[in-house]
PDB file with SEQRES, HELIX, SHEET and CRYST1 records, atoms N, CA, C and O in Angstrom:
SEQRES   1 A   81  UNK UNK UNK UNK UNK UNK UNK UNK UNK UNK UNK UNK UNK          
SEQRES   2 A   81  UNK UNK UNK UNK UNK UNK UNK UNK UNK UNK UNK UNK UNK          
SEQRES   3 A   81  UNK UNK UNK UNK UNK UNK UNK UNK UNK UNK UNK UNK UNK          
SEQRES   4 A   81  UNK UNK UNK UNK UNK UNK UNK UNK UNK UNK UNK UNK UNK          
SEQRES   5 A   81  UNK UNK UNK UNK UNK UNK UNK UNK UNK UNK UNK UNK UNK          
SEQRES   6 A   81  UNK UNK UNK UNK UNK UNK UNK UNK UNK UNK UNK UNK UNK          
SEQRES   7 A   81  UNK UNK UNK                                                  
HELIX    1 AA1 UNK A   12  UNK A   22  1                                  11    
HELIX    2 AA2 UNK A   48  UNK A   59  1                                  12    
SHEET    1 AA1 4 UNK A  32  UNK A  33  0                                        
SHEET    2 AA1 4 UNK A  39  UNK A  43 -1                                        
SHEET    3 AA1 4 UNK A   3  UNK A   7 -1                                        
SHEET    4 AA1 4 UNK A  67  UNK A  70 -1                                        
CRYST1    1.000    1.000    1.000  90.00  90.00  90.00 P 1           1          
ATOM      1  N   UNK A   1     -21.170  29.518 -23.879  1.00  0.00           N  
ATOM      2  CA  UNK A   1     -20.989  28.422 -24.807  1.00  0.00           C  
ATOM      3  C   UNK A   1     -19.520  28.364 -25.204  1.00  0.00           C  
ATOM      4  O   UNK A   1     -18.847  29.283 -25.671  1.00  0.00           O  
ATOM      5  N   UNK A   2     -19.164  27.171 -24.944  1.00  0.00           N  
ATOM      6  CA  UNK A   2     -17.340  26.664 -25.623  1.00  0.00           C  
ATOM      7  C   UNK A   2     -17.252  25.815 -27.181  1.00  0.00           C  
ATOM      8  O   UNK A   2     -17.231  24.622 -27.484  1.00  0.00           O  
ATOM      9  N   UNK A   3     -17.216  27.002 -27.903  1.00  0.00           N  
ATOM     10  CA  UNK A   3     -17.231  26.639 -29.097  1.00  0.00           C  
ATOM     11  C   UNK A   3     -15.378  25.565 -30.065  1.00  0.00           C  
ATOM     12  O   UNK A   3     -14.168  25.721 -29.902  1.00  0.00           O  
ATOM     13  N   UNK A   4     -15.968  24.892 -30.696  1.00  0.00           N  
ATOM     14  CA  UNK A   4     -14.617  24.410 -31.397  1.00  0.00           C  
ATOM     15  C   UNK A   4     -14.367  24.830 -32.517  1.00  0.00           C  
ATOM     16  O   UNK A   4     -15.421  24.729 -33.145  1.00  0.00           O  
ATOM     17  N   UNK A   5     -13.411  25.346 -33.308  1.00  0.00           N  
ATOM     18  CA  UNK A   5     -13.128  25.093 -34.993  1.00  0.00           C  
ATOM     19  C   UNK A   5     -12.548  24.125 -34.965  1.00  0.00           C  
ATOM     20  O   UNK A   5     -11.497  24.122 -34.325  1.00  0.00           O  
ATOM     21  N   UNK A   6     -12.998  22.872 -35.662  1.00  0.00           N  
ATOM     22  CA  UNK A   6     -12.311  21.545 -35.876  1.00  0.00           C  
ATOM     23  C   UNK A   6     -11.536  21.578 -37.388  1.00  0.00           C  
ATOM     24  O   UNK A   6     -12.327  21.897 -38.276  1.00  0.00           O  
ATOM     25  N   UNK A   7     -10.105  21.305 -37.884  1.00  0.00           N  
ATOM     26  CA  UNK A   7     -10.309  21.333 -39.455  1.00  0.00           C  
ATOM     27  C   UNK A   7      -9.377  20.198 -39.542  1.00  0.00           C  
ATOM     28  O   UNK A   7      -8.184  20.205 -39.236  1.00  0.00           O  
ATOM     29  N   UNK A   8     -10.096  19.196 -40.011  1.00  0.00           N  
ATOM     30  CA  UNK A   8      -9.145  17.798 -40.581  1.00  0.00           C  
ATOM     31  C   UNK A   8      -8.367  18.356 -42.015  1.00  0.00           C  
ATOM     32  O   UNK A   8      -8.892  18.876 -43.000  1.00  0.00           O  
ATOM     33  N   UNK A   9      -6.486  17.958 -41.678  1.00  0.00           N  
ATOM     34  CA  UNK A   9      -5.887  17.912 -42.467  1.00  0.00           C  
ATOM     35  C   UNK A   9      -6.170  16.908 -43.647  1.00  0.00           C  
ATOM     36  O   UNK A   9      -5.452  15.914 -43.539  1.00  0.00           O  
ATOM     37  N   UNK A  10      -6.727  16.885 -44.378  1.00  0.00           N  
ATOM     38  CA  UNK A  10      -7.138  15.297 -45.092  1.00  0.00           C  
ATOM     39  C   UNK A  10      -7.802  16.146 -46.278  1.00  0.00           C  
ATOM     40  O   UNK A  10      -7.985  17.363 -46.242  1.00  0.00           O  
ATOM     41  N   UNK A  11      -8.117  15.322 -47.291  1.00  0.00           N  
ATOM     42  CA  UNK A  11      -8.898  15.650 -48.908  1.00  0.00           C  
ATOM     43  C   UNK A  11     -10.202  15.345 -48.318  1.00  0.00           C  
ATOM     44  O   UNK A  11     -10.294  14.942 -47.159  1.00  0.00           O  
ATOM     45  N   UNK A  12     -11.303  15.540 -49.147  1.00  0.00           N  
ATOM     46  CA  UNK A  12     -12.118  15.287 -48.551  1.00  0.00           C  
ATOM     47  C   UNK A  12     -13.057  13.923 -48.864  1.00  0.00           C  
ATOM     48  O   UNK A  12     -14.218  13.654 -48.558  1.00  0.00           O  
ATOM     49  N   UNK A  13     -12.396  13.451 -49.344  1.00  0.00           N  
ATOM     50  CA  UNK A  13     -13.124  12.253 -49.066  1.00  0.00           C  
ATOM     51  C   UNK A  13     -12.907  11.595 -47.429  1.00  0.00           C  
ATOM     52  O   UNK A  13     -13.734  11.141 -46.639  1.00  0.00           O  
ATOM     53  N   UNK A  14     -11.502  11.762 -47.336  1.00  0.00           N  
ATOM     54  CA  UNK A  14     -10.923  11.411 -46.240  1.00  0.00           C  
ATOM     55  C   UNK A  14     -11.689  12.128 -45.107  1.00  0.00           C  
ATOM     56  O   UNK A  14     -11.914  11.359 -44.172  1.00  0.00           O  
ATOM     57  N   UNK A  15     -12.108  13.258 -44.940  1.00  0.00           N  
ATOM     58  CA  UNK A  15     -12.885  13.951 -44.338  1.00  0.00           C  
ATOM     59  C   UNK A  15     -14.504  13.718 -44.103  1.00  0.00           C  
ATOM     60  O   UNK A  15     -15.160  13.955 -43.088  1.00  0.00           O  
ATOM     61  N   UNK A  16     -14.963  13.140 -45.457  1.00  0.00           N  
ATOM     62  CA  UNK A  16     -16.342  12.684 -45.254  1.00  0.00           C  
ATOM     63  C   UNK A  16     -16.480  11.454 -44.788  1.00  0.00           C  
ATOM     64  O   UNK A  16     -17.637  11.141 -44.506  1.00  0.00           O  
ATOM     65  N   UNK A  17     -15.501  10.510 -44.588  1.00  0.00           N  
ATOM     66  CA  UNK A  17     -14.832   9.068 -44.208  1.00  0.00           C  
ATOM     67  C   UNK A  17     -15.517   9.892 -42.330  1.00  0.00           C  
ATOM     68  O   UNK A  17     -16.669   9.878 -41.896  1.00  0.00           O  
ATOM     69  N   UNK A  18     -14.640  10.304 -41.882  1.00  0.00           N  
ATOM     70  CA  UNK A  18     -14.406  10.724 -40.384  1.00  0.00           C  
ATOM     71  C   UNK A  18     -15.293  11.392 -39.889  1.00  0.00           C  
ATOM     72  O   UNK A  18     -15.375  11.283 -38.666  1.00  0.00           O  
ATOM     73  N   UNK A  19     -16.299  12.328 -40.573  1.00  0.00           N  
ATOM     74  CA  UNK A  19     -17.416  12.892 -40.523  1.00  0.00           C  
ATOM     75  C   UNK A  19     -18.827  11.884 -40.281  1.00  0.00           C  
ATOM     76  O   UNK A  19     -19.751  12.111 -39.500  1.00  0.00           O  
ATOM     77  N   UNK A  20     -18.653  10.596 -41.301  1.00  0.00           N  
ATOM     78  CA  UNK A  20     -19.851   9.809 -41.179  1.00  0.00           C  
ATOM     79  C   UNK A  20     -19.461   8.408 -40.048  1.00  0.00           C  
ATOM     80  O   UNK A  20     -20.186   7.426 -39.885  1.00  0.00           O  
ATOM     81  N   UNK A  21     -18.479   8.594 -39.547  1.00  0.00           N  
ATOM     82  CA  UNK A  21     -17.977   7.425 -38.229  1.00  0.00           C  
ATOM     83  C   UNK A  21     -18.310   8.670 -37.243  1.00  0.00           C  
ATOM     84  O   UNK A  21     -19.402   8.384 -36.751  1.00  0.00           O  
ATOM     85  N   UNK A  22     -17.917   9.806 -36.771  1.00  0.00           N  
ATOM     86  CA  UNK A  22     -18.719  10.438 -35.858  1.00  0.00           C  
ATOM     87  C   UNK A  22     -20.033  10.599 -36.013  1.00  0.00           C  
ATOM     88  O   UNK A  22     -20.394  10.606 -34.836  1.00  0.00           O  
ATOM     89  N   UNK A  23     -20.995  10.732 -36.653  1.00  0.00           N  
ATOM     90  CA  UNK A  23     -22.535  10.784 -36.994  1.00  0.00           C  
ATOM     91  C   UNK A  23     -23.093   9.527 -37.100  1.00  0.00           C  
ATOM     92  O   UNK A  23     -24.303   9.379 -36.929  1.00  0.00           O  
ATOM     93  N   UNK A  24     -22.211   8.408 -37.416  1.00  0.00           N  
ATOM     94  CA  UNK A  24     -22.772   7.147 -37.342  1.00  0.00           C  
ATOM     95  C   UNK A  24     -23.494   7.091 -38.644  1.00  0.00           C  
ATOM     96  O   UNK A  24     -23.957   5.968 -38.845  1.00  0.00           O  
ATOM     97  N   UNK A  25     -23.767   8.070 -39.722  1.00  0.00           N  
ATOM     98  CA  UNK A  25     -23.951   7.834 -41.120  1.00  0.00           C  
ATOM     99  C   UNK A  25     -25.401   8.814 -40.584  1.00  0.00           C  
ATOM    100  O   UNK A  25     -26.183   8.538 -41.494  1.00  0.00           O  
ATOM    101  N   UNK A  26     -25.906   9.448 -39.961  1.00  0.00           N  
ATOM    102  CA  UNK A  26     -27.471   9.915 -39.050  1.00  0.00           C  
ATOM    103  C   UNK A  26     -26.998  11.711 -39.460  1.00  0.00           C  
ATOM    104  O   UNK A  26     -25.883  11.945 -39.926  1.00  0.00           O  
ATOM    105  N   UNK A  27     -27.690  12.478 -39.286  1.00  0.00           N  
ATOM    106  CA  UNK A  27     -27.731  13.810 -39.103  1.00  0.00           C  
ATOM    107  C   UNK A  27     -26.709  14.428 -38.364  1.00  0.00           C  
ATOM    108  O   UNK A  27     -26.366  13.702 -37.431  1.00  0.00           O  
ATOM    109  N   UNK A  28     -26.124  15.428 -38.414  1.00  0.00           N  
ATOM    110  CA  UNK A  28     -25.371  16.409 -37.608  1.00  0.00           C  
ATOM    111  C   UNK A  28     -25.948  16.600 -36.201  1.00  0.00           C  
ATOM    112  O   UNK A  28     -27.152  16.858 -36.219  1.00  0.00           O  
ATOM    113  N   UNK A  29     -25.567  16.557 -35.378  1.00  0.00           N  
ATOM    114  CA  UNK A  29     -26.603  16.469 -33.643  1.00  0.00           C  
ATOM    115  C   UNK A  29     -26.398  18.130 -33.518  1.00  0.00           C  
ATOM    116  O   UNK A  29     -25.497  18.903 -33.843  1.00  0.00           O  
ATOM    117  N   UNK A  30     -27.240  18.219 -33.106  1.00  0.00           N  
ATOM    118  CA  UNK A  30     -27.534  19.870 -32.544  1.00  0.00           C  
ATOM    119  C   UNK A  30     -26.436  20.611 -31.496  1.00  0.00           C  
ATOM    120  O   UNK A  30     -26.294  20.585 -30.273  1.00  0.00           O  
ATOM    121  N   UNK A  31     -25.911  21.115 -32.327  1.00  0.00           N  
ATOM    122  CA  UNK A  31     -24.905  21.934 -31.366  1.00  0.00           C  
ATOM    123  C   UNK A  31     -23.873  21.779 -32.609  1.00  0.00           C  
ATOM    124  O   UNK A  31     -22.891  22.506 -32.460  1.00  0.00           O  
ATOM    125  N   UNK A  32     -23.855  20.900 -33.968  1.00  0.00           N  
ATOM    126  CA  UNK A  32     -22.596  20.823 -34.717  1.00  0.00           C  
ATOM    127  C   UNK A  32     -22.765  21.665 -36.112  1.00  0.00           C  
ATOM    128  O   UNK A  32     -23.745  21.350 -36.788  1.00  0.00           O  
ATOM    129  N   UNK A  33     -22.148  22.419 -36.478  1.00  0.00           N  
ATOM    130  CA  UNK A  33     -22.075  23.324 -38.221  1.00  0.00           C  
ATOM    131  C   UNK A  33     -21.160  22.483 -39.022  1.00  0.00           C  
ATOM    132  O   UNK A  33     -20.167  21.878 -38.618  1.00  0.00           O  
ATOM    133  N   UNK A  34     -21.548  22.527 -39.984  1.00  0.00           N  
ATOM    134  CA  UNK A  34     -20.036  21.606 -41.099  1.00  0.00           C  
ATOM    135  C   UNK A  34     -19.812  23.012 -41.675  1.00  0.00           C  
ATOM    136  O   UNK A  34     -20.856  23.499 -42.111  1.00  0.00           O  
ATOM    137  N   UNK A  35     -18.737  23.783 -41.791  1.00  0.00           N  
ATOM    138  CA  UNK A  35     -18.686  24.949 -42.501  1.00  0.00           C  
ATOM    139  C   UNK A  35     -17.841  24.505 -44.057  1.00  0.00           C  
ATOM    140  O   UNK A  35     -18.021  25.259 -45.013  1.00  0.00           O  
ATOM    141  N   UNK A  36     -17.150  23.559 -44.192  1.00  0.00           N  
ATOM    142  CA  UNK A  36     -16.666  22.689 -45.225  1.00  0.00           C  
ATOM    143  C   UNK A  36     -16.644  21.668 -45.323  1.00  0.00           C  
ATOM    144  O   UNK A  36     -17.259  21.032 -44.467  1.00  0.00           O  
ATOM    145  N   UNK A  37     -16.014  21.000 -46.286  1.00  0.00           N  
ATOM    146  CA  UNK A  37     -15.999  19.533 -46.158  1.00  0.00           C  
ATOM    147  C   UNK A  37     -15.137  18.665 -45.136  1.00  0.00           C  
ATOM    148  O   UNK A  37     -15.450  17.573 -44.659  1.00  0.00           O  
ATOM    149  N   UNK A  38     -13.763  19.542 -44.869  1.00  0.00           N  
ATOM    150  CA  UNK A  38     -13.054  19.067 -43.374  1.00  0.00           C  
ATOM    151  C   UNK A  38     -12.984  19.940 -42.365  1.00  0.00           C  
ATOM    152  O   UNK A  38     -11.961  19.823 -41.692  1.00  0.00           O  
ATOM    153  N   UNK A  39     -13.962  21.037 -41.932  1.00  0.00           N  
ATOM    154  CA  UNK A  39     -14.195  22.050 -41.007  1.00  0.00           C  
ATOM    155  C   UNK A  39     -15.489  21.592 -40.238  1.00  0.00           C  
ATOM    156  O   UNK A  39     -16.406  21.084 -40.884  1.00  0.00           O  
ATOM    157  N   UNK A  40     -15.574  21.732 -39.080  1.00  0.00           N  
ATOM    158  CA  UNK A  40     -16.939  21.587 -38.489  1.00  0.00           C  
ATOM    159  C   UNK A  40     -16.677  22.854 -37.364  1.00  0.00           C  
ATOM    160  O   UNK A  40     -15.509  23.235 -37.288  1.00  0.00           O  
ATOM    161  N   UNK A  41     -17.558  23.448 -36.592  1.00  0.00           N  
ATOM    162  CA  UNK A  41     -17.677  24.345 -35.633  1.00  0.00           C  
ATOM    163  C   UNK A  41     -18.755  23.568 -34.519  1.00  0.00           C  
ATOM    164  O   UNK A  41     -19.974  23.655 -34.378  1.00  0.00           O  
ATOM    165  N   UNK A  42     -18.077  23.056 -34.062  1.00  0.00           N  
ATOM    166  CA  UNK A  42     -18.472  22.446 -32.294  1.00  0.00           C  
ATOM    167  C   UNK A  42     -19.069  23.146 -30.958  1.00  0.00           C  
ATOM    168  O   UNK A  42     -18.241  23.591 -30.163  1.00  0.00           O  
ATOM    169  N   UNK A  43     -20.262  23.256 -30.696  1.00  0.00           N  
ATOM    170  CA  UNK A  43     -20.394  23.413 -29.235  1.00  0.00           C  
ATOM    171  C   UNK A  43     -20.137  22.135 -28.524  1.00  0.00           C  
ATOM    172  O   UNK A  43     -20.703  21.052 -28.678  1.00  0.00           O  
ATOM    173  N   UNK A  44     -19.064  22.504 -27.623  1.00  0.00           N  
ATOM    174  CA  UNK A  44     -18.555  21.592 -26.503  1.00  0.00           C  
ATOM    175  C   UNK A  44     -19.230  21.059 -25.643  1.00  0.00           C  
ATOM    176  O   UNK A  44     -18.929  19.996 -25.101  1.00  0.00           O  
ATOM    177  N   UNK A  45     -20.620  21.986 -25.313  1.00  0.00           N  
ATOM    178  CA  UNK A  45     -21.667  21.611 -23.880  1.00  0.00           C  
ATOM    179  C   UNK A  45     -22.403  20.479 -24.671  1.00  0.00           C  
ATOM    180  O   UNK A  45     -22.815  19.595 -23.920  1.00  0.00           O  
ATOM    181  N   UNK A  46     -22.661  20.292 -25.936  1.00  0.00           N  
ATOM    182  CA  UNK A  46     -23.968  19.745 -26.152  1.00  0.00           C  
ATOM    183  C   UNK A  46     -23.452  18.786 -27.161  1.00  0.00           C  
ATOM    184  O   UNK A  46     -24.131  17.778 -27.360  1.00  0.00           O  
ATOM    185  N   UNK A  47     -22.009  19.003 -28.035  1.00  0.00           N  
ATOM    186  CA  UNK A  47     -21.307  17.789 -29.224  1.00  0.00           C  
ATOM    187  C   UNK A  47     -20.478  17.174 -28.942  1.00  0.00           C  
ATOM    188  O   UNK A  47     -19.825  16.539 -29.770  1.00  0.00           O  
ATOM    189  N   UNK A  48     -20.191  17.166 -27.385  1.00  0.00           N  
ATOM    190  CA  UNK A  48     -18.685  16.519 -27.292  1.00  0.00           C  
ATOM    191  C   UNK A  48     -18.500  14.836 -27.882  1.00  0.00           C  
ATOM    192  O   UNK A  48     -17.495  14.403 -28.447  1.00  0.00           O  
ATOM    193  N   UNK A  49     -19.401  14.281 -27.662  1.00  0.00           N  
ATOM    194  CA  UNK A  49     -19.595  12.609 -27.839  1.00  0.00           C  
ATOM    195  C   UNK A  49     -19.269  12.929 -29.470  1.00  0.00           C  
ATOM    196  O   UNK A  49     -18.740  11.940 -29.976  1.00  0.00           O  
ATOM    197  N   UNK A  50     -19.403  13.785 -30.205  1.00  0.00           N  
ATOM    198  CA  UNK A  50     -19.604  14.181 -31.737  1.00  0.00           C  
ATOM    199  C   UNK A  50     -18.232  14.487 -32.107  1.00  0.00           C  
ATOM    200  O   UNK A  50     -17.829  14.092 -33.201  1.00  0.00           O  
ATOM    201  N   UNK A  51     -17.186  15.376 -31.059  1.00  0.00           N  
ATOM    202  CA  UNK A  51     -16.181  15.492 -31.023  1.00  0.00           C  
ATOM    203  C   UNK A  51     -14.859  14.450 -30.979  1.00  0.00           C  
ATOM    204  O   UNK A  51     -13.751  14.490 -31.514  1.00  0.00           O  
ATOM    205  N   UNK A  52     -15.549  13.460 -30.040  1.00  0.00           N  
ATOM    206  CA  UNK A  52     -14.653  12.628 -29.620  1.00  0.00           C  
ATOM    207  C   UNK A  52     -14.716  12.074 -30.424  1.00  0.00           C  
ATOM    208  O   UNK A  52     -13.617  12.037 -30.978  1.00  0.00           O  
ATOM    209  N   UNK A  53     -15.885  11.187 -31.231  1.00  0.00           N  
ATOM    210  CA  UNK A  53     -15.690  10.483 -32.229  1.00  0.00           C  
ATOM    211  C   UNK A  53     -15.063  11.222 -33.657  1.00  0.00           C  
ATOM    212  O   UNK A  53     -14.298  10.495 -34.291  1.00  0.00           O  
ATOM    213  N   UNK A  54     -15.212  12.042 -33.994  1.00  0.00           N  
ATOM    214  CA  UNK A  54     -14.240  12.977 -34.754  1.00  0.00           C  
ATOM    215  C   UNK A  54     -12.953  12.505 -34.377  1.00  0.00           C  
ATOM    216  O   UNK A  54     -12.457  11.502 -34.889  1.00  0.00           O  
ATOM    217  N   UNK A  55     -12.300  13.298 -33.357  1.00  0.00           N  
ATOM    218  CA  UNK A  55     -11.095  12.471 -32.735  1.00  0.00           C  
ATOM    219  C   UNK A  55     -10.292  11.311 -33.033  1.00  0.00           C  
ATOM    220  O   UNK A  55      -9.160  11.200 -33.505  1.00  0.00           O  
ATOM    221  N   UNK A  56     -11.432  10.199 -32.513  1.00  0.00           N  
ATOM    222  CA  UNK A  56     -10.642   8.912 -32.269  1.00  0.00           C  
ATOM    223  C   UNK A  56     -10.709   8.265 -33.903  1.00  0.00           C  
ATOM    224  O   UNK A  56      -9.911   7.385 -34.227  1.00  0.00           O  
ATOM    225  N   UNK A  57     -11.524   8.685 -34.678  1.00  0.00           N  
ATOM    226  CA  UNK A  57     -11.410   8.329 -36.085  1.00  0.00           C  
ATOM    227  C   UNK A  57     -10.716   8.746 -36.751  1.00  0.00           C  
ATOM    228  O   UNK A  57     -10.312   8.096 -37.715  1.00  0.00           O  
ATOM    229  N   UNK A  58     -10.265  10.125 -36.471  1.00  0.00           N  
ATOM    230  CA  UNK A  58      -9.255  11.101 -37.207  1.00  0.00           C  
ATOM    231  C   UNK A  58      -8.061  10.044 -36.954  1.00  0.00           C  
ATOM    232  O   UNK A  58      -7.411   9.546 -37.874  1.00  0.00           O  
ATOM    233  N   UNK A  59      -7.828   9.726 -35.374  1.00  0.00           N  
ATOM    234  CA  UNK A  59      -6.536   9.287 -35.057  1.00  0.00           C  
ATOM    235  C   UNK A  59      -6.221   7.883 -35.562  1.00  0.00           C  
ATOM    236  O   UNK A  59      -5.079   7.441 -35.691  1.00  0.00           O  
ATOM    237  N   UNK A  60      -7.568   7.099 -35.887  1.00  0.00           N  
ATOM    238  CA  UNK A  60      -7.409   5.989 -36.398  1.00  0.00           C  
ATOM    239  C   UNK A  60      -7.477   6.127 -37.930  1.00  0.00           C  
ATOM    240  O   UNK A  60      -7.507   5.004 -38.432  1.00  0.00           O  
ATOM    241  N   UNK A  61      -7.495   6.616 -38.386  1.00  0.00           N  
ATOM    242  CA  UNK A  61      -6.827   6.960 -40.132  1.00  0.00           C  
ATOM    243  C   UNK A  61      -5.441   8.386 -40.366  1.00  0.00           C  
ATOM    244  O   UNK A  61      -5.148   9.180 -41.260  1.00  0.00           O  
ATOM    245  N   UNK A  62      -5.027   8.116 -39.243  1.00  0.00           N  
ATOM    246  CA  UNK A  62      -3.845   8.745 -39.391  1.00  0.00           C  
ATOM    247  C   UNK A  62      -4.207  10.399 -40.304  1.00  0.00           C  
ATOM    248  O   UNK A  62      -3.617  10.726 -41.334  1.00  0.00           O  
ATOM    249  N   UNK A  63      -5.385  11.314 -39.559  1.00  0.00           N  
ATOM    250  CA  UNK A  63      -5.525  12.396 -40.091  1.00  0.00           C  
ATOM    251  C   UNK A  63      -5.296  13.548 -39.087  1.00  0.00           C  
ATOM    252  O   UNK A  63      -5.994  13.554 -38.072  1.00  0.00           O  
ATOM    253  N   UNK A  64      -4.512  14.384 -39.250  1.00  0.00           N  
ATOM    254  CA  UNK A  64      -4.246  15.644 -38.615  1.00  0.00           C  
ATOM    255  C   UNK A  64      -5.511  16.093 -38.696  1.00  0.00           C  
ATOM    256  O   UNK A  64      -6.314  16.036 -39.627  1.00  0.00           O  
ATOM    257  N   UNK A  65      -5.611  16.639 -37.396  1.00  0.00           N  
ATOM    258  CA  UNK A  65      -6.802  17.648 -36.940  1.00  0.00           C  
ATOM    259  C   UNK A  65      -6.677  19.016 -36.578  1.00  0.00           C  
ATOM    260  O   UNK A  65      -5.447  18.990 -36.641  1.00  0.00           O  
ATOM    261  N   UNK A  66      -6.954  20.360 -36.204  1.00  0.00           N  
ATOM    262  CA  UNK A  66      -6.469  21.858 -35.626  1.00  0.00           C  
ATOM    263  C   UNK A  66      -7.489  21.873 -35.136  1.00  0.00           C  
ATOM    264  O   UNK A  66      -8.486  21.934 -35.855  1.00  0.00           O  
ATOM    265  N   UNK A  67      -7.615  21.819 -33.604  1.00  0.00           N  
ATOM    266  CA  UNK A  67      -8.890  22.221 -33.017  1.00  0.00           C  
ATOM    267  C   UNK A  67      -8.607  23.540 -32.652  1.00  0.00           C  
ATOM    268  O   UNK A  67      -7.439  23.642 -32.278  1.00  0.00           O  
ATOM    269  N   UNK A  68      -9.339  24.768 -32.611  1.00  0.00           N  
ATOM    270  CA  UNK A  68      -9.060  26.143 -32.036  1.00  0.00           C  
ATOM    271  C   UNK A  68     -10.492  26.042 -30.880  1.00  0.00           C  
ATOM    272  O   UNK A  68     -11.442  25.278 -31.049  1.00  0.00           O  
ATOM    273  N   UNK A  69     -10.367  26.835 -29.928  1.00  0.00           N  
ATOM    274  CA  UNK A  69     -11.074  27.298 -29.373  1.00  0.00           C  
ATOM    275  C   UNK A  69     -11.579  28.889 -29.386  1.00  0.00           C  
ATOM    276  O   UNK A  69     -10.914  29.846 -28.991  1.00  0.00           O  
ATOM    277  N   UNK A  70     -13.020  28.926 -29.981  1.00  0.00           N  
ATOM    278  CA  UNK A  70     -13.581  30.059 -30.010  1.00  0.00           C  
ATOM    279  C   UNK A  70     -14.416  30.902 -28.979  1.00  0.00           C  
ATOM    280  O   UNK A  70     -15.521  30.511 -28.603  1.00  0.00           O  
ATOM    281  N   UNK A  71     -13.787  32.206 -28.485  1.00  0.00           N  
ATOM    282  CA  UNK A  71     -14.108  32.683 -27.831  1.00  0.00           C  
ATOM    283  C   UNK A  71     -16.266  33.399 -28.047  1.00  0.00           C  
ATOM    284  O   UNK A  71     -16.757  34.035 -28.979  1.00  0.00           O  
ATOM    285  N   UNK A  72     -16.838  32.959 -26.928  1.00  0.00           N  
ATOM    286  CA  UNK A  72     -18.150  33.453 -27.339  1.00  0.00           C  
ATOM    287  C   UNK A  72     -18.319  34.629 -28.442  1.00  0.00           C  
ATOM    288  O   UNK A  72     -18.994  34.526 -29.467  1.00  0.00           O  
ATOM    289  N   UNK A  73     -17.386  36.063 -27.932  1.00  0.00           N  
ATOM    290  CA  UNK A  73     -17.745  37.130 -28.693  1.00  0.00           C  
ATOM    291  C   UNK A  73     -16.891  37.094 -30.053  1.00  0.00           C  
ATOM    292  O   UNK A  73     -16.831  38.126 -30.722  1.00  0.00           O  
ATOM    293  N   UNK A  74     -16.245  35.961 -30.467  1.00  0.00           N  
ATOM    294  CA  UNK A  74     -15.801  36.107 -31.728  1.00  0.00           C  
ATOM    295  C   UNK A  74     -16.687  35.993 -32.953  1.00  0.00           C  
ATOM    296  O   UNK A  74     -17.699  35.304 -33.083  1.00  0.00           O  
ATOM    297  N   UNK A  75     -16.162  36.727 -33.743  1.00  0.00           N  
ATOM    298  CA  UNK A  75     -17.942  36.882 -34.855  1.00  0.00           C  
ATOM    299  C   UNK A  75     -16.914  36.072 -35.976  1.00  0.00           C  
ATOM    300  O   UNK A  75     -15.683  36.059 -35.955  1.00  0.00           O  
ATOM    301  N   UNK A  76     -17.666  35.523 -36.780  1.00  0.00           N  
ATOM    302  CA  UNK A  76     -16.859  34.180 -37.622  1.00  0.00           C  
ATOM    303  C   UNK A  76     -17.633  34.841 -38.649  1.00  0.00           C  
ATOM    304  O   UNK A  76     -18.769  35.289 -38.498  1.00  0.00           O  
ATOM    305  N   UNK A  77     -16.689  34.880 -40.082  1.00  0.00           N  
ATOM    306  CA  UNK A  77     -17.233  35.422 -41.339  1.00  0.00           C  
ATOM    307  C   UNK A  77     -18.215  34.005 -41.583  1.00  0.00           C  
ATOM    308  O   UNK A  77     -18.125  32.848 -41.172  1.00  0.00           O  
ATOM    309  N   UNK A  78     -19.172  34.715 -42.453  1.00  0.00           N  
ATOM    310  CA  UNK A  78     -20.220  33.605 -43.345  1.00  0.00           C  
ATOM    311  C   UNK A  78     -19.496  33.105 -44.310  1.00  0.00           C  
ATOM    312  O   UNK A  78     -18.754  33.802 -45.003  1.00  0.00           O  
ATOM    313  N   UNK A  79     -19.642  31.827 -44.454  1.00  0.00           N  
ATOM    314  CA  UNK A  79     -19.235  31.000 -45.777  1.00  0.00           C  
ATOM    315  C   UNK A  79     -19.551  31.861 -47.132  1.00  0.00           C  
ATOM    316  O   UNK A  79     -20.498  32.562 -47.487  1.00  0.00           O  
ATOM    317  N   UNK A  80     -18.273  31.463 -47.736  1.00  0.00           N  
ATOM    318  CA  UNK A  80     -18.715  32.288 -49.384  1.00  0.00           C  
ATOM    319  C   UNK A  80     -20.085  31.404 -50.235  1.00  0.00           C  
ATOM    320  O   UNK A  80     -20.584  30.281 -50.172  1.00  0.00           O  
ATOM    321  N   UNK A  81     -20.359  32.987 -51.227  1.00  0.00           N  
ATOM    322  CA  UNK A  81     -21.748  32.104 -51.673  1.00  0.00           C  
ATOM    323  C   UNK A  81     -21.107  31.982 -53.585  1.00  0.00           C  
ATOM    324  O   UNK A  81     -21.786  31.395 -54.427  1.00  0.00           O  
TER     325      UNK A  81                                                      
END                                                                             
């Protein structure tokens, strides 16, 4: 599995703006985590259409994005509670 860390430079409204134009306003599609309000964690095999629209919306509101690529065996801390 080719995982993404996606993190939009943006506040988050601006972030929930770009979040609901990739989802189409519908559920998170299987393969996507929101770990914050401008963070998502992407599988590539199964979210890319989820990605791209991330992308091309980010780029059409002028929002910086950091995509990293995560290696399978990297272990990612749990969100604080």
């Amino acid at each position: 599995m080719k995982n993404l860390l996606v993190i939009a430079n943006a506040g988050e409204s601006a972030a929930q703006n770009i979040h609901r134009a990739a989802t189409d306003s519908q559920p998170l599609p299987k393969g996507v985590s929101q770990l914050a309000p401008n963070s998502w964690l992407i599988d590539a095999h199964t979210s890319l259409q989820f990605f791209a629209r991330l992308v091309r919306d980010a780029e059409e509101r002028k929002i910086q994005l950091a995509v990293f690529h995560i290696e399978d065996e990297a272990i990612l801390l749990p969100p604080r509670q």
